[in-house]
N, C-alpha and C positions, 0 to 999 in steps of 0.2 A: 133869701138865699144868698151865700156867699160861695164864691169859686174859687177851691184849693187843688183841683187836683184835675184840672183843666173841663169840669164840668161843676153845673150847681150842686152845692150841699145846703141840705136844709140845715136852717141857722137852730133849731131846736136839736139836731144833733149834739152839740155843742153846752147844751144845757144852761143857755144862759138866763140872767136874772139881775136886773133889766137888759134889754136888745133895744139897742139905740139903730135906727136908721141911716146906717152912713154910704148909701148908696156910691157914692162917689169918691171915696177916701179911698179905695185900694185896701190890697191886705194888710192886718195888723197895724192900722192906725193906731191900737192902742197903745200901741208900746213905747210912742211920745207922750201919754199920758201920767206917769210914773212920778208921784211927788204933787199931781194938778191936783184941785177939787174939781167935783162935777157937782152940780147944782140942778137937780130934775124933781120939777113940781116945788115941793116943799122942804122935801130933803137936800142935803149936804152930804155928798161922799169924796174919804181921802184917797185917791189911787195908790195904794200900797205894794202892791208888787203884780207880775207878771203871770200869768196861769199854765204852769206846766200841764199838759196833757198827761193821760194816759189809756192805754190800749181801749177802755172803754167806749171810747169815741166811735171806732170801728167795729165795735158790735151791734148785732142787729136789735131795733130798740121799738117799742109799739109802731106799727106799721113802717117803719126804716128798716133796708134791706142791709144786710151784713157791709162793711166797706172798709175789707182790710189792709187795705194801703193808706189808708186817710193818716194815721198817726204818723207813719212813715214819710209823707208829704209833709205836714206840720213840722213835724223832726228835721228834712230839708231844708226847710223855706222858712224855716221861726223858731230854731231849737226848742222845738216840740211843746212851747209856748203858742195859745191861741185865748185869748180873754185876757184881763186883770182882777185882782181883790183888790176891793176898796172896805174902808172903816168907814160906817158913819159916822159921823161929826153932829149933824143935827136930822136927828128924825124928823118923820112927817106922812107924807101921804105924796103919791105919784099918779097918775091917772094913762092910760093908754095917750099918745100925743101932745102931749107934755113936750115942750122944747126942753133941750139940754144946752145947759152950758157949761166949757171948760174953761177954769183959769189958773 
């Protein structure tokens, strides 16, 4: 769960791929990431740019209830950026609990 809009949002709202555990980092840690590789498991990813949302976030989605201010929040608080794209660099295989590392 991450908290954008002063309660938890399930982080599968968000659609992401891989969801790294950053319990403790605050919102939008990613967006120091920009230009890093990330290193999880076996692979290599180049952080390439930022992930602008769109209203999809706020629609209601298998068992998620409609949450249409969500986009609106992101929009506030991370010009309606929430994730990165990253290129890989070297394939491989990831496993659930895989450390990550950024450099």
């Amino acid at each position: 769960m991450i908290t954008l809009v002063d309660e938890p949002v399930p982080a599968r709202r968000l659609r992401p791929n891989p969801l790294l555990d950053l319990e403790h980092a605050g919102p939008f840690p990613e967006d120091g990431w920009l230009g890093c590789t990330l290193r999880i498991g076996t692979i290599e990813l180049r952080i390439v740019s930022r992930c602008q949302r769109c209203m999809m976030v706020g629609h209601s989605q298998a068992a998620l209830e409609s949450r249409p201010r969500l986009l609106k929040r992101i929009g506030t608080l991370n010009a309606a950026c929430a994730g990165v794209y990253a290129k890989v660099t070297v394939p491989g295989d990831l496993s659930e609990g895989d450390s990550a590392i950024l450099t």
